[in-house]
PLY file of the C-alpha trace (Angstrom):
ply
format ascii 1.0
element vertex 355
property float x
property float y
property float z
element edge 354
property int vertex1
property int vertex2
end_header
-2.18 -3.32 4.34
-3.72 -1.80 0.92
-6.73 -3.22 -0.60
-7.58 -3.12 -4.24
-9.78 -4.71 -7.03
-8.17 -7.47 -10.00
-11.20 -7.47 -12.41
-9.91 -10.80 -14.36
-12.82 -11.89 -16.43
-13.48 -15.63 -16.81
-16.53 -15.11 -19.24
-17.45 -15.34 -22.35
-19.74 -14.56 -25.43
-22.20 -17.45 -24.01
-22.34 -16.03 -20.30
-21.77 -12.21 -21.17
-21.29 -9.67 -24.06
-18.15 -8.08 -23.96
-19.46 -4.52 -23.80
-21.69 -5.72 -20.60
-18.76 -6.55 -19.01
-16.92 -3.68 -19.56
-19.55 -1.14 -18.49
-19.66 -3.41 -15.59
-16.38 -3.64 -14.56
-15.84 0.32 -15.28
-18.74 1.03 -12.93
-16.50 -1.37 -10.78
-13.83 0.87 -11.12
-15.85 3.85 -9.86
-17.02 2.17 -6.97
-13.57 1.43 -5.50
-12.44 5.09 -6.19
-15.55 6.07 -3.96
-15.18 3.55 -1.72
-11.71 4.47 -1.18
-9.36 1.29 -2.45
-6.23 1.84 -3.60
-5.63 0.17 -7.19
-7.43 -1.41 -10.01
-5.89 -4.35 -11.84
-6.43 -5.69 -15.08
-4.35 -9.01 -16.96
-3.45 -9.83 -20.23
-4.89 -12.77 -21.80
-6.13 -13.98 -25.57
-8.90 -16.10 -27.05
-9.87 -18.57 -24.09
-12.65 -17.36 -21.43
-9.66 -17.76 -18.92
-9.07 -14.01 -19.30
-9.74 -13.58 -23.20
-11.74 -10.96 -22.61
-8.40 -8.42 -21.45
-6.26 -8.95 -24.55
-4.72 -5.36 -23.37
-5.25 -4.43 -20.31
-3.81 -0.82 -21.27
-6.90 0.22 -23.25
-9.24 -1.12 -20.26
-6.78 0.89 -17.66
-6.86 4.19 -20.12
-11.14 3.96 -19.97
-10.39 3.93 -15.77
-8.31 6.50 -15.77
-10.34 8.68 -17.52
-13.07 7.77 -14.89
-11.45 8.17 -11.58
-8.85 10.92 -10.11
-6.90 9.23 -7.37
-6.83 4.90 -7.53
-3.52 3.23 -8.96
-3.89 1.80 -12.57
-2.16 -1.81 -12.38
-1.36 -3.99 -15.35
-1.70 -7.39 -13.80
0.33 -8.18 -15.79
1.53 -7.08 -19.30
3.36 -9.91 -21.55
6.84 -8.62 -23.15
7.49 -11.92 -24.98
3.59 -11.03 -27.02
5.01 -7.24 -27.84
7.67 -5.10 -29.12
9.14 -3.04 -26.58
9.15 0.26 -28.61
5.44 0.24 -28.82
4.79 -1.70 -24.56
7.20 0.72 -23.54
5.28 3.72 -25.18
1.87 2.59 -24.71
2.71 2.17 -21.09
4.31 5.99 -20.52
1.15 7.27 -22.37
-1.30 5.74 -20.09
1.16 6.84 -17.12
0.62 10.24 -18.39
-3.00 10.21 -18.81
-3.30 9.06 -15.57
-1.02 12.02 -14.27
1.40 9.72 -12.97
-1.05 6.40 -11.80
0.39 3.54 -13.20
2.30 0.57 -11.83
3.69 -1.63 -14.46
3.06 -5.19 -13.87
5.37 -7.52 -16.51
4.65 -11.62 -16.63
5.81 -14.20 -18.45
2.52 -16.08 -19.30
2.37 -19.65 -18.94
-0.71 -20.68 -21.24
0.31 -22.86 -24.29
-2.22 -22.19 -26.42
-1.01 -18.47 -26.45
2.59 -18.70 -27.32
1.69 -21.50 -29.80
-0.93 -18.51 -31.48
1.83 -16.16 -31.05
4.67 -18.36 -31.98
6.78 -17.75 -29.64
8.19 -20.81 -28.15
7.90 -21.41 -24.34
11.82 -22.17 -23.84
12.36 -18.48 -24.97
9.57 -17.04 -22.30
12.38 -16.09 -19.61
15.14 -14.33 -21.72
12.25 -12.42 -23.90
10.68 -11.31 -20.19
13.85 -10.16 -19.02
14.82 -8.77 -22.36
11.60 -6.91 -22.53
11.26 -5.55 -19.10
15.06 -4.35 -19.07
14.59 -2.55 -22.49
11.14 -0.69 -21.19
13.03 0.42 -18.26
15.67 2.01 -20.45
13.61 3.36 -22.71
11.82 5.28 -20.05
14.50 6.29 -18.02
17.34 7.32 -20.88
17.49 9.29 -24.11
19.13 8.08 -27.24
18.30 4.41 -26.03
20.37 1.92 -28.45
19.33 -1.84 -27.62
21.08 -4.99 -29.09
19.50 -7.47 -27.80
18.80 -11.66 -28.72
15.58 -10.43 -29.94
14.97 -6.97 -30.38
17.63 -4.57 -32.28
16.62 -0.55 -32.34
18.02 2.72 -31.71
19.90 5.24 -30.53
16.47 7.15 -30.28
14.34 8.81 -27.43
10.95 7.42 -26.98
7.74 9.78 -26.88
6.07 9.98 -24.82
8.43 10.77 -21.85
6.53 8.65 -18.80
5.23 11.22 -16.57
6.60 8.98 -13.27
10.62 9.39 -13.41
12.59 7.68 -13.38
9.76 5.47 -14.29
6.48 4.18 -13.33
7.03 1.56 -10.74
7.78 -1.83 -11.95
5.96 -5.16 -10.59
7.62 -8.70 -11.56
5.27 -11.33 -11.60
5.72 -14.91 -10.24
3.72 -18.38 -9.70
6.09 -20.80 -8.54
9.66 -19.84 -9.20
12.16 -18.66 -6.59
14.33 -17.58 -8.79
12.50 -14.66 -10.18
11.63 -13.21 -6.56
15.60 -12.87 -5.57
15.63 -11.28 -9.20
13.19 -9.07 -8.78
14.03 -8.33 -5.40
17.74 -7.52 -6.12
16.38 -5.43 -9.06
14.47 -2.88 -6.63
11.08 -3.89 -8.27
7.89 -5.10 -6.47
6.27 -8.65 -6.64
2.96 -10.19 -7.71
2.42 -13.58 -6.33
-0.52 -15.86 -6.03
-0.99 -17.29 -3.20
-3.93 -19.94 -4.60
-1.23 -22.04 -5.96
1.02 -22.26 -3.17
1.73 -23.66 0.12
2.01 -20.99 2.84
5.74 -22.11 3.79
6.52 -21.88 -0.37
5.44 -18.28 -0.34
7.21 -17.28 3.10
10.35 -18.91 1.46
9.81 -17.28 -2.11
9.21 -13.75 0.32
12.28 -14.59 2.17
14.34 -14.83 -1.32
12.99 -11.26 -2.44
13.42 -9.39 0.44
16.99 -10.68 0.96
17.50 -9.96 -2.90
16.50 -6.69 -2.14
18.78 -6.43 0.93
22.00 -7.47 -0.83
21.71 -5.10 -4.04
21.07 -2.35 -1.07
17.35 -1.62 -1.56
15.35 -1.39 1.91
13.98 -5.37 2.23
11.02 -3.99 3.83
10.18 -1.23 1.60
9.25 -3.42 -1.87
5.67 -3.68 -2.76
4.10 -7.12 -2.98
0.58 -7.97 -4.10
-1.02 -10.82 -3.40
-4.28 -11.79 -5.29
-7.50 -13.71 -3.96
-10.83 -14.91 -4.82
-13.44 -12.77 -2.37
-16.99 -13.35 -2.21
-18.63 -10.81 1.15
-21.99 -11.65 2.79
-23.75 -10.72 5.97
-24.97 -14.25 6.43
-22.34 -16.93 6.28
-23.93 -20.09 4.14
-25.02 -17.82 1.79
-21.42 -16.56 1.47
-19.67 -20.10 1.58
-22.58 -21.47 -1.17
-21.86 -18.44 -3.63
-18.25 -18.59 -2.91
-17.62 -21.76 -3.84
-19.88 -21.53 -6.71
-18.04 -18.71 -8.31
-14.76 -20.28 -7.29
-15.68 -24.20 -9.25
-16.79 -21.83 -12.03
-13.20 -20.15 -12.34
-11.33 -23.22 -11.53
-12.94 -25.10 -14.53
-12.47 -21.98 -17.13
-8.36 -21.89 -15.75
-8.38 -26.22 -16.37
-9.57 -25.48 -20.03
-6.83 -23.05 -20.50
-3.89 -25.00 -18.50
-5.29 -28.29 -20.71
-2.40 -27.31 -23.34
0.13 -28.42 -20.65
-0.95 -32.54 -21.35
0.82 -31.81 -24.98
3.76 -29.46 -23.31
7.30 -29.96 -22.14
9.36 -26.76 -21.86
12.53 -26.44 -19.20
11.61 -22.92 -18.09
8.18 -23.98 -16.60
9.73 -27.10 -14.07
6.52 -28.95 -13.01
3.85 -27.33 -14.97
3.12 -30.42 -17.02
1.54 -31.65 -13.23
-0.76 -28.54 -13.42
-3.88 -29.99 -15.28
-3.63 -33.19 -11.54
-2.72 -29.90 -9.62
-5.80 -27.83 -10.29
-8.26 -30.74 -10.33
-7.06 -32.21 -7.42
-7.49 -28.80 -5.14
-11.02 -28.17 -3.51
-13.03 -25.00 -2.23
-12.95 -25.87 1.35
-9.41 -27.25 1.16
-8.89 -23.67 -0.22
-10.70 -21.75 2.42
-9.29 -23.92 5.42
-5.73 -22.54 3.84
-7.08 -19.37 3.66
-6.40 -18.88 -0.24
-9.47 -17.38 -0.35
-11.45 -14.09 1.27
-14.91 -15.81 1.42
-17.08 -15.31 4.06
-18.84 -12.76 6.10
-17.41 -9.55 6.75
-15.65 -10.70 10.39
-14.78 -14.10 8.98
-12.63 -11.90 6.27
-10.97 -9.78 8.73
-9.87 -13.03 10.74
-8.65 -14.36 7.85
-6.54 -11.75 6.74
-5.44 -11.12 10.58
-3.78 -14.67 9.81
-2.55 -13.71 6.48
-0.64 -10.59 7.71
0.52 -12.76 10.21
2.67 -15.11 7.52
3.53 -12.59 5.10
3.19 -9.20 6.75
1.87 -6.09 5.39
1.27 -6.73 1.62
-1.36 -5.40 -1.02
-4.05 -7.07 -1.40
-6.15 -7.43 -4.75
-9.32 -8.72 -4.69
-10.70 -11.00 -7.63
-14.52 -9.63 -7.50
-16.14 -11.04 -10.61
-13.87 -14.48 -11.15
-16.26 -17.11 -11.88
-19.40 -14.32 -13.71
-20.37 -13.13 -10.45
-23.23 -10.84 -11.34
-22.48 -7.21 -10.91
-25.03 -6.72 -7.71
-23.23 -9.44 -5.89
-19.55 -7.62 -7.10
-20.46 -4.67 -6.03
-22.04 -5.60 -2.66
-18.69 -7.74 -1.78
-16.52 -4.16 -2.74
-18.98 -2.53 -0.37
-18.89 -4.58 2.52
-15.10 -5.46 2.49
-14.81 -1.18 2.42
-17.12 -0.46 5.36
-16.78 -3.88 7.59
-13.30 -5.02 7.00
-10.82 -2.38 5.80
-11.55 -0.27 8.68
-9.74 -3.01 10.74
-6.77 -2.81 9.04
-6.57 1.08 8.64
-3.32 1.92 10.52
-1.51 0.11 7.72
-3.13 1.04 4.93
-1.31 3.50 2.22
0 1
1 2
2 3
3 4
4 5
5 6
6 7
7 8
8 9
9 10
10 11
11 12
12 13
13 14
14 15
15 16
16 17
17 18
18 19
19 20
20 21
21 22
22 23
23 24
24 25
25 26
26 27
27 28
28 29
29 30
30 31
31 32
32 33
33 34
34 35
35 36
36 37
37 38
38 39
39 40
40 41
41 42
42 43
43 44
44 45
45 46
46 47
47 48
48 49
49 50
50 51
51 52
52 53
53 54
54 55
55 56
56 57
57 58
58 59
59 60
60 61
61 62
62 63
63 64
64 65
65 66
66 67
67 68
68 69
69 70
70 71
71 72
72 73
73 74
74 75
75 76
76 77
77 78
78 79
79 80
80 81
81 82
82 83
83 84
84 85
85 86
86 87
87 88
88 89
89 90
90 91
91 92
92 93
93 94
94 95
95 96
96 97
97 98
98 99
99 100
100 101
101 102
102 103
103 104
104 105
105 106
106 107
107 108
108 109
109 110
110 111
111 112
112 113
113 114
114 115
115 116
116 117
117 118
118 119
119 120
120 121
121 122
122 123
123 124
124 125
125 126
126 127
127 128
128 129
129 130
130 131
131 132
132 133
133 134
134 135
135 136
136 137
137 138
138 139
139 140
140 141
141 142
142 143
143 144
144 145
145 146
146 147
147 148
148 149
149 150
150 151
151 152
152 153
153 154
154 155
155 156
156 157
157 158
158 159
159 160
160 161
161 162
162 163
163 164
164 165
165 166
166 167
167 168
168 169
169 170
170 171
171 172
172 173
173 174
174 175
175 176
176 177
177 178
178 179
179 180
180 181
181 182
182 183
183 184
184 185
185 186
186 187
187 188
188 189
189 190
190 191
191 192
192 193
193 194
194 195
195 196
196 197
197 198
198 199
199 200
200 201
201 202
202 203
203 204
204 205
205 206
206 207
207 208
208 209
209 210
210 211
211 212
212 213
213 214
214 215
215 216
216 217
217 218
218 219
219 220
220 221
221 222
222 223
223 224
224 225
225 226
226 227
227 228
228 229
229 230
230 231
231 232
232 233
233 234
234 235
235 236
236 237
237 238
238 239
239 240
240 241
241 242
242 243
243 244
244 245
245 246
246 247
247 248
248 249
249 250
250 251
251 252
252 253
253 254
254 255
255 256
256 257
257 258
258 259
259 260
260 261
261 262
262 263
263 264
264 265
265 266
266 267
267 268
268 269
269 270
270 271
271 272
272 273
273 274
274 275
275 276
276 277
277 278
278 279
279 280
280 281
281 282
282 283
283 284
284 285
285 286
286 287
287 288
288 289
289 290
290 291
291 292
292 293
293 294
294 295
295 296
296 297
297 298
298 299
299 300
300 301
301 302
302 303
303 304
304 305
305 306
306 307
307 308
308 309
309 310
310 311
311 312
312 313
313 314
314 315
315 316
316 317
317 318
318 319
319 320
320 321
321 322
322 323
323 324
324 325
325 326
326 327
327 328
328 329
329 330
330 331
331 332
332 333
333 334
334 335
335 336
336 337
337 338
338 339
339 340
340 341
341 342
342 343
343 344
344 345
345 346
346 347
347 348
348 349
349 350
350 351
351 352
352 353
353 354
């Protein structure tokens, strides 16, 4: 298994500056290079303290990359229905070459909305403008004199610039809440998978892993071989009510910033999101412990973590883990004593897996 950090801020100007949380959160960023983790991941979100405060998660990932020599840059993930793909594409293969070659390109679809109404973009167009997007980045990284016709987007023959300094490509991540559908795609495309496991049942994701992996199989990419990341809440102490108390404290404190931001869905109807209008009963319905009996969440003390990922490697074998260390305005000591004692207490158990 590989471990990382998903710094996805649920803050705002009332809890936290924005420059405060940046210096934190690149201090973050040098503390998992020296502590030996193997990505950083940032999302893309606008105007709501659900994530508002990583509107581009390129310019955050350019800062770590100038800060660190060796951990993966992640876009957790980047929105191609929000951007053009001439300048995603060559924003991207920039930051891919100031990274010499660090990136891993996560694309989503977004499912806020208040965001495609700002942008709008309407909601029943988020799947072909994903596909659309992600398809045309791919070509325009990996071919010269790229001419696109598209539903959308109409450009070329030209070469984009910078060439990305990963060929082909960097390496692409599709990301997916609930839909089965987009793992077989994504599997039979030969990209990896981001998934979050908060929001499902364990036999859901097994199934939804079971469709990628068997997606891969049939377009003739390894099944075993694709690269899926799996996100959680994690909150480390030495003593365990003190870990449970914070835990869940952090973890109300997120859920109630991602129930503001989901509230849109009471006004919503759209056929590519099946379901979603049950999100806002969904989300208020679930509990902390509920959560941590499920083990949807790395809370605990440092041997209480390791069992619970013994269980999770178990159901889904060996897949990258990124853990959500300021969700719910953590303050930085506590952030950066979780990072430490998940790198000395529990990685070590896991070692003859990791990448």
């Amino acid at each position: 298994m590989r471990f990382g950090i998903n710094l996805f801020p649920t803050v705002g100007p009332q809890e936290k500056e924005a420059w405060r949380h940046f210096d934190e959160a690149l201090e973050l960023v040098e503390s998992a290079e020296r502590l030996g983790y193997h990505h950083v991941k940032t999302v893309e979100h606008y105007f709501l303290a659900y994530g508002g405060y990583s509107p581009d998660p390129v310019t955050f990932l350019a800062a770590a990359a100038a800060r660190t020599e060796r951990i993966r840059l992640v876009t957790g993930a980047v929105i191609p229905a929000f951007t053009h793909p001439l300048q995603l594409a060559g924003k991207l293969a920039m930051l891919d070459n100031i990274s010499k070659g660090r990136l891993d390109v996560g694309f989503g679809r977004a499912f806020l909305p208040d965001e495609f109404e700002a942008f709008e973009i309407s909601m029943d167009e988020s799947r072909p403008r994903f596909e659309e997007g992600v398809e045309a980045c791919r070509r325009l990284w990996s071919e010269e004199k790229v001419e696109w016709r598209g539903e959308f987007f109409r450009f070329g023959p030209l070469t984009m610039l910078p060439r990305p300094f990963q060929q082909p490509h960097p390496p692409i991540l599709v990301a997916t809440a609930t839909t089965p559908e987009s793992c077989t795609a994504a599997g039979r495309a030969g990209h990896g998978l981001m998934m979050v496991p908060s929001i499902n049942k364990r036999e859901k994701l097994q199934e939804m892993l079971g469709l990628y992996r068997e997606g891969r199989a049939a377009a003739g990419h390894d099944p075993d071989t694709g690269d899926v990341h799996f996100s959680y809440g994690c909150y480390l102490a030495d003593d365990a009510d003190e870990a449970y108390e914070r835990g869940k404290l952090y973890s109300e404190y997120t859920n109630g910033k991602l129930l503001e931001a989901v509230s849109g869905w009471s006004r919503t109807r759209s056929e590519q999101y099946p379901g979603y209008e049950k999100i806002v009963e969904r989300i208020s319905g679930g509990s902390f412990d509920t959560s941590l009996a499920e083990d949807k969440a790395l809370v605990g003390t440092p041997q209480q973590v390791v069992e619970r990922l013994g269980r999770i490697r178990e159901w889904y074998g060996d897949v990258t883990i990124s853990l959500q260390v300021i969700s719910g305005n953590m303050p930085y000591e506590e952030s950066a004593r979780t990072m430490e004692l998940f790198a000395e207490k529990v990685m070590p158990h896991f070692a003859e897996t990791a990448g």
